[in-house]
Backbone bond lengths (Angstrom), bond angles and torsions (degrees), N, CA, C in turn:
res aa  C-N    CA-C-N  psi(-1)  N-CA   C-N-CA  omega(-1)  CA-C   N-CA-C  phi
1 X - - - 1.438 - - 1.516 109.76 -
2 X 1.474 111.20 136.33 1.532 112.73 176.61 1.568 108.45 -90.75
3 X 1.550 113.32 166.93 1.049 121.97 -177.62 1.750 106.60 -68.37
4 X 0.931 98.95 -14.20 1.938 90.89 178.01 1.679 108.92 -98.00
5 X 1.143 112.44 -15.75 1.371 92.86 158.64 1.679 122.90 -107.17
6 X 1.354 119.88 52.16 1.545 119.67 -162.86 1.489 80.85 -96.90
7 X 1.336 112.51 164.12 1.524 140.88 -159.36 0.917 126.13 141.90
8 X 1.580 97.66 176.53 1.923 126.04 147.09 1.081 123.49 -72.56
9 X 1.568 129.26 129.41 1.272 127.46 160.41 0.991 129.94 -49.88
10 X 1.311 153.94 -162.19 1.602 137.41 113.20 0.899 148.78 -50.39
11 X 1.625 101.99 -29.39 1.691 133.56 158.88 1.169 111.26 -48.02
12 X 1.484 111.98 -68.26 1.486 112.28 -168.62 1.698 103.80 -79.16
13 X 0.692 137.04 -5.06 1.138 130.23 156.35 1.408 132.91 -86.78
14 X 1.277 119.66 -31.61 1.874 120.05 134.14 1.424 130.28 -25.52
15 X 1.257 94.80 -69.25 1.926 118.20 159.84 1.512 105.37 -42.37
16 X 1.059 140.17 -95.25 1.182 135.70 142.37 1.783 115.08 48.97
17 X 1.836 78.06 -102.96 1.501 93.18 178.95 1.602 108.96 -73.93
18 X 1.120 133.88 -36.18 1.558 120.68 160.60 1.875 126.50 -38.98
19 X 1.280 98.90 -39.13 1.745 105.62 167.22 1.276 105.55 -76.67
20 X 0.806 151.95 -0.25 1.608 153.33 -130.63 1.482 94.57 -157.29
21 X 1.359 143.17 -13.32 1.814 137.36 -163.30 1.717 81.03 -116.28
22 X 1.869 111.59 -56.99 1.191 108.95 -179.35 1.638 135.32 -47.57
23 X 1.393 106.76 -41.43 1.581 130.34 -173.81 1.904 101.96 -69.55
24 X 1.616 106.43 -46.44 1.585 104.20 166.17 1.103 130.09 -96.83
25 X 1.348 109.72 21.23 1.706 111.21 153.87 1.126 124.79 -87.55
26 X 1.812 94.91 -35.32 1.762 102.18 -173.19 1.473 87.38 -68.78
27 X 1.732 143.54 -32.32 1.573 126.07 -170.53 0.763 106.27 -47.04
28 X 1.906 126.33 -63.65 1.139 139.15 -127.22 1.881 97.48 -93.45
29 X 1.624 119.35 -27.56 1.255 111.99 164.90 1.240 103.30 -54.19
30 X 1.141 134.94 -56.66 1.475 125.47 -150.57 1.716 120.58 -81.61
31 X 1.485 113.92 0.84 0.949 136.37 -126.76 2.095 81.02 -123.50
32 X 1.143 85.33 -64.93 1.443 110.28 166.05 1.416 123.41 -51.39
33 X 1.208 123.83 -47.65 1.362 132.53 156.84 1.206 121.50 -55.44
34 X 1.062 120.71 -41.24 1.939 124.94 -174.28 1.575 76.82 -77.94
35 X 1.007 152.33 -108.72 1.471 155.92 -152.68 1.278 121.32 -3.26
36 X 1.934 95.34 -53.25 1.794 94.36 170.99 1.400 107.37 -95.70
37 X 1.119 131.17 0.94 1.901 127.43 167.50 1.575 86.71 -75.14
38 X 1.086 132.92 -48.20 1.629 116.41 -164.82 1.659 114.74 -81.16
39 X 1.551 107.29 -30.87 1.500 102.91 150.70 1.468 137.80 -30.00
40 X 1.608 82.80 -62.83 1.335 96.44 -170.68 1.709 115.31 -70.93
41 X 1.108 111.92 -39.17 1.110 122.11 166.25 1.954 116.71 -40.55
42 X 1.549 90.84 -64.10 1.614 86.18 166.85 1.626 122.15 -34.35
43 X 1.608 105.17 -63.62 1.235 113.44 179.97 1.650 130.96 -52.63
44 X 1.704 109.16 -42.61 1.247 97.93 154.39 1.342 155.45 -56.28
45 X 2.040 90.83 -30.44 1.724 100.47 158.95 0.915 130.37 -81.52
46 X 1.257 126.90 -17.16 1.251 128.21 162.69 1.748 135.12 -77.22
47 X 1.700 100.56 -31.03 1.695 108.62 147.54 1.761 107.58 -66.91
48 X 1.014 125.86 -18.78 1.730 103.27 175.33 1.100 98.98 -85.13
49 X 0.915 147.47 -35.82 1.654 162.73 -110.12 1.922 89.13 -96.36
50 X 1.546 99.67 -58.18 1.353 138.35 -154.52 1.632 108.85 -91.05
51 X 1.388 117.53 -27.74 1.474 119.59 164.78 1.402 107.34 -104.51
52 X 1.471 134.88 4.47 1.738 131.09 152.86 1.403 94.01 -68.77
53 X 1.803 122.88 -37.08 1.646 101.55 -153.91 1.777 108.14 -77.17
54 X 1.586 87.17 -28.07 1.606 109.56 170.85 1.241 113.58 -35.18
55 X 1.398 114.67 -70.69 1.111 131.59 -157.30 1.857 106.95 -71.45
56 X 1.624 111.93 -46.16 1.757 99.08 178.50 1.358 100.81 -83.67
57 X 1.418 139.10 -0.71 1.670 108.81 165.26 1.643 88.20 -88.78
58 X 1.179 152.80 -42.42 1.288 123.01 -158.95 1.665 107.14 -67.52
59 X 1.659 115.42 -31.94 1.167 123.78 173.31 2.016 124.41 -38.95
60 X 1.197 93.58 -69.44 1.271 110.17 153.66 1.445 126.96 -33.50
61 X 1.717 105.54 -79.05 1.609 109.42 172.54 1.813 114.90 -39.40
62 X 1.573 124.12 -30.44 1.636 124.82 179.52 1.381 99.67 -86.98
63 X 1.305 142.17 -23.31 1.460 129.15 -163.90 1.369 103.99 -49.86
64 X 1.138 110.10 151.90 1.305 127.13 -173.17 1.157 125.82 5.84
65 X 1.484 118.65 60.09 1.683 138.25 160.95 1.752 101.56 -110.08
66 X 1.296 91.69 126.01 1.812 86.10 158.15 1.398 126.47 -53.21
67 X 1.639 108.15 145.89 1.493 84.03 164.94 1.672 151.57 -60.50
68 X 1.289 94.06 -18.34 1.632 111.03 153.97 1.600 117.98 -37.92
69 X 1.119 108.12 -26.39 1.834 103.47 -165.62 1.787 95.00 -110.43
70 X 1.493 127.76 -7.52 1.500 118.93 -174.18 1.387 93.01 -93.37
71 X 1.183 121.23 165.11 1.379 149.45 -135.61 1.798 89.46 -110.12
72 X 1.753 121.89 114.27 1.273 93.48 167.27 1.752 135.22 -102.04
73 X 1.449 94.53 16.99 1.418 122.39 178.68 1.596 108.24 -70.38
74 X 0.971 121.70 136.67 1.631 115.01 165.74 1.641 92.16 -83.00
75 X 1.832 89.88 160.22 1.530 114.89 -151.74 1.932 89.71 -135.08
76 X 1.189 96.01 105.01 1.873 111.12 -179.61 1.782 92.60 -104.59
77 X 1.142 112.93 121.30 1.235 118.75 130.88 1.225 128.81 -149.51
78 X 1.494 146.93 -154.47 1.591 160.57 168.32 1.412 113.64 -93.84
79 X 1.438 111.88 130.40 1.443 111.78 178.18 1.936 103.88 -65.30
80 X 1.364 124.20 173.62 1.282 122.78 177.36 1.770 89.64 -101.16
81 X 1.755 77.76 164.85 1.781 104.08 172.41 1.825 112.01 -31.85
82 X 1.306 112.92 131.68 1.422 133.04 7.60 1.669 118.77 -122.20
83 X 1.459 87.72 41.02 1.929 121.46 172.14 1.321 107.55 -101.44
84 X 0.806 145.23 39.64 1.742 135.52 -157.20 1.823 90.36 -105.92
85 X 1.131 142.74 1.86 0.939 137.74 -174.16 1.424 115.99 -92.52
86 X 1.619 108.46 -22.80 1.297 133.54 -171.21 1.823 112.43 -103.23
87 X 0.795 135.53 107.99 1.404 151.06 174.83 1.580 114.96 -98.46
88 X 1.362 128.75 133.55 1.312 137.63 -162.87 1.738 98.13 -132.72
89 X 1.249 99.49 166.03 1.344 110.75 -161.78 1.886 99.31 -141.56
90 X 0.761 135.02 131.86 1.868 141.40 -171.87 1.720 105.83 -122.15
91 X 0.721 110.91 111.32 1.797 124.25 168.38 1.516 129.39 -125.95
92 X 1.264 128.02 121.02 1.180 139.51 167.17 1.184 113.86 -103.29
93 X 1.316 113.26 127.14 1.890 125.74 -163.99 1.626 100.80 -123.08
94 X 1.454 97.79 142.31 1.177 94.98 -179.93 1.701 100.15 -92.03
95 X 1.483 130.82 148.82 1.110 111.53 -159.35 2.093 98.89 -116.95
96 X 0.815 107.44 138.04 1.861 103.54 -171.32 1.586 100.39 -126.41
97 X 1.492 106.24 103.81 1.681 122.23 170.72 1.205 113.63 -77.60
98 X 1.491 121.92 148.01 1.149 112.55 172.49 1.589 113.36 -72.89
99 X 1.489 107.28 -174.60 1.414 126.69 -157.29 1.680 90.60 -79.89
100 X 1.114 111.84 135.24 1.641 120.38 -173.15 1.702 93.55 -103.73
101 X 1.316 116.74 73.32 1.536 116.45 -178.30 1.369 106.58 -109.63
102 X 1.581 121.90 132.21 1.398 131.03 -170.22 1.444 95.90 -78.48
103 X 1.551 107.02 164.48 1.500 109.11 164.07 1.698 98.96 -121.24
104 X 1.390 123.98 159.14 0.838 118.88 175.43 2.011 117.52 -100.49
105 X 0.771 120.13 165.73 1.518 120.27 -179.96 1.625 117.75 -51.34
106 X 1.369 115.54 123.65 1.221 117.77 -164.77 1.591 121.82 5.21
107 X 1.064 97.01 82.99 1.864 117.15 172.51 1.787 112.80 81.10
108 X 1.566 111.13 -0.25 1.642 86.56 -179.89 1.522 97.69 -121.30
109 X 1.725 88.55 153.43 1.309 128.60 -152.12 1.064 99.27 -48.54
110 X 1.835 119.73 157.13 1.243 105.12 175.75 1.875 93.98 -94.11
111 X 1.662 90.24 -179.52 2.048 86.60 179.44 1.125 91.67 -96.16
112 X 1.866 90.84 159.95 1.468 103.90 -170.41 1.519 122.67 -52.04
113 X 1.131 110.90 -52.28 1.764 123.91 -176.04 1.316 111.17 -42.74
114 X 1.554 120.80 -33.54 1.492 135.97 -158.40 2.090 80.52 -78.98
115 X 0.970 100.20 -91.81 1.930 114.22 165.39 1.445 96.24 -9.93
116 X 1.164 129.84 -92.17 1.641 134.57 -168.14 1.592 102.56 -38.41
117 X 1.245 110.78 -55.52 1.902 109.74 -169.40 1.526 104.50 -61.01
118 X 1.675 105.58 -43.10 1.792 107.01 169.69 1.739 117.35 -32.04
119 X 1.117 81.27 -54.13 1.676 96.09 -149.75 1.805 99.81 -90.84
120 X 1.194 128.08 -26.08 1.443 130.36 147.72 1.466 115.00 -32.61
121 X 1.637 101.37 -63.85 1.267 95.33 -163.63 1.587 121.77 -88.70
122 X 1.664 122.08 -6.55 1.169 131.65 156.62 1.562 115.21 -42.88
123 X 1.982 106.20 -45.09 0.990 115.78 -170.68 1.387 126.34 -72.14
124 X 1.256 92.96 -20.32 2.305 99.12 -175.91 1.620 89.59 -101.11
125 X 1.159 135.08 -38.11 1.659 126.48 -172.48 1.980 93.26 -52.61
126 X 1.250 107.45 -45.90 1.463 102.73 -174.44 1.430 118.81 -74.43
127 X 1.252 91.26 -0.30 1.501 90.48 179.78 1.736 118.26 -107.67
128 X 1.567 86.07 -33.89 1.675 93.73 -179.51 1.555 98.91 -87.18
129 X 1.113 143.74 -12.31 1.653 122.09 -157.55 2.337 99.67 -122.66
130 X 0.905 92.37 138.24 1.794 113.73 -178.22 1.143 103.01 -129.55
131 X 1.298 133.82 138.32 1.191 140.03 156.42 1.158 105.88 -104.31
132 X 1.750 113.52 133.11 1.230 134.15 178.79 1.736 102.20 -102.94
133 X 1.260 87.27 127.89 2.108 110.53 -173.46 1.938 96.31 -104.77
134 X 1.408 119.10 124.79 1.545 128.42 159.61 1.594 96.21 -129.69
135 X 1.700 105.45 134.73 1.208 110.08 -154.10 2.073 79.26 -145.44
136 X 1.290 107.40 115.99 1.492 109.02 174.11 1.580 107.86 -102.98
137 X 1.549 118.75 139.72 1.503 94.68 -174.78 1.759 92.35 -142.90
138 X 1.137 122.73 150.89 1.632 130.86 171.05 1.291 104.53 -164.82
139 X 1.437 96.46 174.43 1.655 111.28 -159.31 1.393 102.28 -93.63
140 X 0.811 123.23 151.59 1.351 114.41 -176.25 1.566 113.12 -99.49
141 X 1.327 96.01 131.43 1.818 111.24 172.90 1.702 96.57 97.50
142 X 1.485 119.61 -16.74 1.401 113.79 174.70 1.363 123.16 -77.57
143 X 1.680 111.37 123.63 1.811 101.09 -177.73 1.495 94.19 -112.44
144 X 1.395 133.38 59.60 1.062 138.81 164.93 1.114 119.58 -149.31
145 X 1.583 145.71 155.47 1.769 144.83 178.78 1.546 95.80 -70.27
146 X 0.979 94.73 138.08 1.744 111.62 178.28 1.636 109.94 -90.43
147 X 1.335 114.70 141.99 1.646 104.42 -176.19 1.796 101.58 -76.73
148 X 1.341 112.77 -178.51 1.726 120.21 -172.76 1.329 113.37 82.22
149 X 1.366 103.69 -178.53 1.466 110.79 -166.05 1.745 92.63 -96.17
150 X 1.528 94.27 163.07 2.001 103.12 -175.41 1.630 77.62 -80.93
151 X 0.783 160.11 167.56 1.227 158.43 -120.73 1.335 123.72 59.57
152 X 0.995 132.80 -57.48 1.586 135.05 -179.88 2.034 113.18 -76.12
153 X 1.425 97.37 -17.67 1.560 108.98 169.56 1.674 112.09 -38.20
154 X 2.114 100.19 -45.58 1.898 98.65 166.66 1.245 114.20 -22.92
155 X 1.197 89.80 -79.19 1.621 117.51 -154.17 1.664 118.87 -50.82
156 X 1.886 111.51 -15.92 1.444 101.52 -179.23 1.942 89.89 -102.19
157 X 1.456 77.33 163.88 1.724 97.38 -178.45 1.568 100.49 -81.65
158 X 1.466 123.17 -25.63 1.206 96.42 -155.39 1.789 103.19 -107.21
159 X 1.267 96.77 47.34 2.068 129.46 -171.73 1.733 90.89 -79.31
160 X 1.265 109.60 98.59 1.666 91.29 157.75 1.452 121.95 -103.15
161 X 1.374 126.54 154.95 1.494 118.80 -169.39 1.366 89.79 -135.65
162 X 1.574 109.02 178.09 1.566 140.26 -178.56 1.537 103.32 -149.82
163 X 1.589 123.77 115.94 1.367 111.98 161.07 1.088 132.84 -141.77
164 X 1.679 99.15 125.10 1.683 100.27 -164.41 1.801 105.99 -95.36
165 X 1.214 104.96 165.94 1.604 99.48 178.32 1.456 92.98 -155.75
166 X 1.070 100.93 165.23 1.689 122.04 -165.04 1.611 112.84 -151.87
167 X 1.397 101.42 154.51 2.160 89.52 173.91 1.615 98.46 -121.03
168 X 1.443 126.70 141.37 0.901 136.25 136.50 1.572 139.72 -60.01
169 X 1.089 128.91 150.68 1.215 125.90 173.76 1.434 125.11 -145.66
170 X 1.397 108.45 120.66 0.922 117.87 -164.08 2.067 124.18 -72.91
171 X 1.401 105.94 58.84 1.535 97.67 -171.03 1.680 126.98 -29.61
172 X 0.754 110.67 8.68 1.833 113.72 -172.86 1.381 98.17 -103.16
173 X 1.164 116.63 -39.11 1.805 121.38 -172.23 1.184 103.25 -43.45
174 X 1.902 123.13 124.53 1.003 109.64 -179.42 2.113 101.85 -107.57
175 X 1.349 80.10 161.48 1.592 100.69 -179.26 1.502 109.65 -99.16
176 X 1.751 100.86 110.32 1.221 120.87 166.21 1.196 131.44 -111.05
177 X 1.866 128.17 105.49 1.112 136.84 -150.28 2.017 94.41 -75.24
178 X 1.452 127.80 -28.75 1.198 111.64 165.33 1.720 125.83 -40.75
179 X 0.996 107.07 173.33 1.423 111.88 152.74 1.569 144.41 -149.04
């Protein structure tokens, strides 16, 4: 080979840029991935962030109201500016334990009183205890309010939620060993 034709082929210069398309794709995959792991990340701390605050003002707002006076409808709405993307959901459940019935030692009966205190106290736990449901939900990767009702949020896959729940208790409930 003479000095006037020293070079690159075309070949090797194909090759080239083929190692070179491959090497910055795999960057830009990976590059891409940390982006939406750190997204998402935002979004999850900031939906917990946002259903803790949920949860001690609704906490507060039930303190010492009977359950007669809490709301037994679930309560959907949208956080305000500059959360509006995020919509929360509030539920109070009535909560139903099973029957707290003793058994007695291979087949004998239990005594009555033991039975009565069972079934007393099944009866006021269901009466004094509610579990309160805060449920934060947004779309994921969206930093804007989505048009439609929070209702249809089910139905897409790409719905992320957070849900905290808590029990109330109603100190006034009184305990009656009748039944």
């Amino acid at each position: 080979m003479s000095k006037k034709n020293a070079g690159f082929t075309l070949l090797e210069v194909m090759i080239a840029i083929t190692i070179m398309t491959v090497a910055l794709s795999a960057v830009l995959t990976s590059q891409s991935g940390s982006i939406f792991q750190t997204i998402r990340a935002k979004d999850m701390n900031l939906a917990g962030w946002l259903a803790q605050r949920k949860m001690v003002e609704s906490e507060q707002a039930f303190e010492g109201k009977p359950f007669g006076e809490i709301p037994k409808d679930a309560e959907i709405k949208r956080f305000e500016e500059p959360y509006e993307h995020y919509s929360w959901k509030r539920e109070v459940k009535e909560i139903k334990f099973p029957e707290l019935t003793p058994t007695g030692k291979e087949g004998e009966p239990v005594p009555e009183p033991l039975r009565i205190l069972s079934q007393s106290m099944t009866k006021y736990i269901n009466t004094a205890v509610r579990e309160l449901v805060i449920t934060v939900s947004w779309e994921r990767g969206v930093v804007r309010a989505s048009e439609g009702s929070l209702g249809d949020d089910e139905a897409n896959s790409k719905v992320q939620k957070i849900v905290l729940s808590t029990y109330l208790i109603d100190m006034k409930a009184e305990f009656n060993l009748g039944i």
